[in-house]
C-alpha positions as CSV (number, residue, x, y, z in Angstrom):
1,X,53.0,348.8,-115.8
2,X,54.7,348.6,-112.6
3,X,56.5,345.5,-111.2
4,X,53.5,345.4,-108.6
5,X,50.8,345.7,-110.8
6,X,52.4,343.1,-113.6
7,X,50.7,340.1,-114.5
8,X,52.0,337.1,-113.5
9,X,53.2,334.3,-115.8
10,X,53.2,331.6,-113.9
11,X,49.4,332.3,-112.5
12,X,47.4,329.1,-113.8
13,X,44.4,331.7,-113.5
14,X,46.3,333.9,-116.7
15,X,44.2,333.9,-119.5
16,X,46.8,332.5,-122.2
17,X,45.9,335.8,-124.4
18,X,47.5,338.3,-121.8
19,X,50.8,336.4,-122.0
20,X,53.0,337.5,-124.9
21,X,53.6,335.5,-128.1
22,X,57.4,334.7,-127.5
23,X,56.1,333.3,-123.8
24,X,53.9,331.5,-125.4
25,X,56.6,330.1,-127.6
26,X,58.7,329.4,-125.5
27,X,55.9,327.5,-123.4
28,X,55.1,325.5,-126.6
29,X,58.9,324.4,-126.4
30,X,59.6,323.0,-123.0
31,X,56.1,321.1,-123.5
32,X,57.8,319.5,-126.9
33,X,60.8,319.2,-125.1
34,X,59.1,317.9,-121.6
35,X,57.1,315.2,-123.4
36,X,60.2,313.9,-125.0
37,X,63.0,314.1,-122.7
38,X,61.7,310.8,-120.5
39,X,62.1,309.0,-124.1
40,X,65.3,310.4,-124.8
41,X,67.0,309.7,-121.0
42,X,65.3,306.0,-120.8
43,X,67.3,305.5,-124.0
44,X,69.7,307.1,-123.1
45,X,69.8,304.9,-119.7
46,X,69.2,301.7,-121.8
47,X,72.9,302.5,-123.5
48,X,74.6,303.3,-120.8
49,X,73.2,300.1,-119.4
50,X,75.3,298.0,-122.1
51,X,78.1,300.1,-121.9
52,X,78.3,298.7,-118.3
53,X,77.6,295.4,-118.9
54,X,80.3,295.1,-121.6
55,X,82.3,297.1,-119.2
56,X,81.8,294.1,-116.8
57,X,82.4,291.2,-118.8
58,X,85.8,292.8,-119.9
59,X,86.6,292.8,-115.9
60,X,85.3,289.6,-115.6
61,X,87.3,287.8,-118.1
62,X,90.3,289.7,-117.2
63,X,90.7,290.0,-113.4
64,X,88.3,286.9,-112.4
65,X,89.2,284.7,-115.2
66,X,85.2,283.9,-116.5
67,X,84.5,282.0,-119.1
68,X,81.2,283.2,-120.1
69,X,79.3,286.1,-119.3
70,X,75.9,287.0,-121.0
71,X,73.5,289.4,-120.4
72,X,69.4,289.0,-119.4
73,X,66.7,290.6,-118.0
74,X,65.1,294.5,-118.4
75,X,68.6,294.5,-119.9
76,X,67.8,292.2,-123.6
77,X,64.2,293.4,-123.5
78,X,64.2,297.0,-124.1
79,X,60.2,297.2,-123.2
80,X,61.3,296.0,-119.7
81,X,63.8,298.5,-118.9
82,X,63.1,301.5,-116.8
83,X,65.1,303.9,-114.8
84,X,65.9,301.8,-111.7
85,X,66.8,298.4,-113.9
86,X,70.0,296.6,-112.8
87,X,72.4,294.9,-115.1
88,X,71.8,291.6,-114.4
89,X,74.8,289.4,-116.4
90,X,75.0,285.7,-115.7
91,X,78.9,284.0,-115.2
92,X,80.3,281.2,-116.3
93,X,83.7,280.1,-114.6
94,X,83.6,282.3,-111.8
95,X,85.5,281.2,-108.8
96,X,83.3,280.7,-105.5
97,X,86.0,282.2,-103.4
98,X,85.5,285.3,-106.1
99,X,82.2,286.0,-106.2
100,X,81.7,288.9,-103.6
101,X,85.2,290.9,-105.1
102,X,83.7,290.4,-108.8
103,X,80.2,291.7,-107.4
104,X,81.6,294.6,-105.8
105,X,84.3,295.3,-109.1
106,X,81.1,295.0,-111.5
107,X,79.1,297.5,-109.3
108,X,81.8,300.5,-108.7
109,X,81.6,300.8,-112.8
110,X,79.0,303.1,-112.5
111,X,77.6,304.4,-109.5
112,X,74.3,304.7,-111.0
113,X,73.9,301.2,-112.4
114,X,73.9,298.5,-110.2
115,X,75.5,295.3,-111.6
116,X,73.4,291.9,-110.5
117,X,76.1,288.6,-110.8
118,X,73.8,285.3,-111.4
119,X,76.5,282.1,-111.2
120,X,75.1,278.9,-112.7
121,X,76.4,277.0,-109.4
122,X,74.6,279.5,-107.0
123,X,71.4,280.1,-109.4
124,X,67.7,278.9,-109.2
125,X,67.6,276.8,-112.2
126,X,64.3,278.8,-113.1
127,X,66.6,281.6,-113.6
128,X,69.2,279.8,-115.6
129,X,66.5,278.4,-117.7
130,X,66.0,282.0,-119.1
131,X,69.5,283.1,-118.7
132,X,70.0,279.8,-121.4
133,X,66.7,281.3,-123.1
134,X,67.1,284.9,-123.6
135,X,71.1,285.5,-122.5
136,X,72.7,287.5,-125.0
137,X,76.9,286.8,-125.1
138,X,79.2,289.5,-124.1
């Protein structure tokens, strides 16, 4: 068969028997693979997530000298997370006059995870209600 006259693959109007069995395989494949992947990557995601949290509270502690730092949000409730989740991490002992360098530290740890700082002093106290609630230590 020529390259002009030669079926096309890709043609939704193909009837699946013209296309040949290791096509077909191969199809079968990426659809495994496809329907799995955005499992896979979210998880993925979720880890790299508390890498950069823990990441964070090591900066924190180090260069800002915080007390406390927990995690809460999308983060502790795996359900919740999704592809454009933040880290959010509440601080304890956090200097006012620090706030905005420790914000911009946390977020250049990975430009693809944003890094949210909540400080009791500067928080609605609905907030810090559930950091108290649902904060997981760091």
């Amino acid at each position: 068969m020529s390259a002009a006259k030669r079926p096309d693959v890709n043609s939704k109007k193909m009837p699946i028997s013209e296309v040949g069995h290791a096509r077909q395989e191969t199809y079968i494949r990426w659809l495994r693979h496809s329907v799995t992947e955005p499992v896979t990557r979210d998880q993925e995601l979720h880890a790299r997530a508390w890498d950069v949290a823990r990441a964070a509270a090591r900066l924190l502690r180090e260069r800002y000298q915080v007390t406390r730092v927990r995690a809460f949000g999308s983060l502790v409730h795996p359900e919740r997370f999704h592809p454009d989740s933040d880290v959010d991490l509440a601080v304890e002992g956090l200097a006012p006059d620090d706030y905005w360098d420790a914000v911009t530290a946390a977020l250049f740890l990975d430009k693809h995870i944003p890094v949210e700082l909540a400080d009791e002093a500067e928080c609605h106290p609905r907030v810090w209600e559930a950091v108290e609630r649902e904060g997981v230590d760091l």
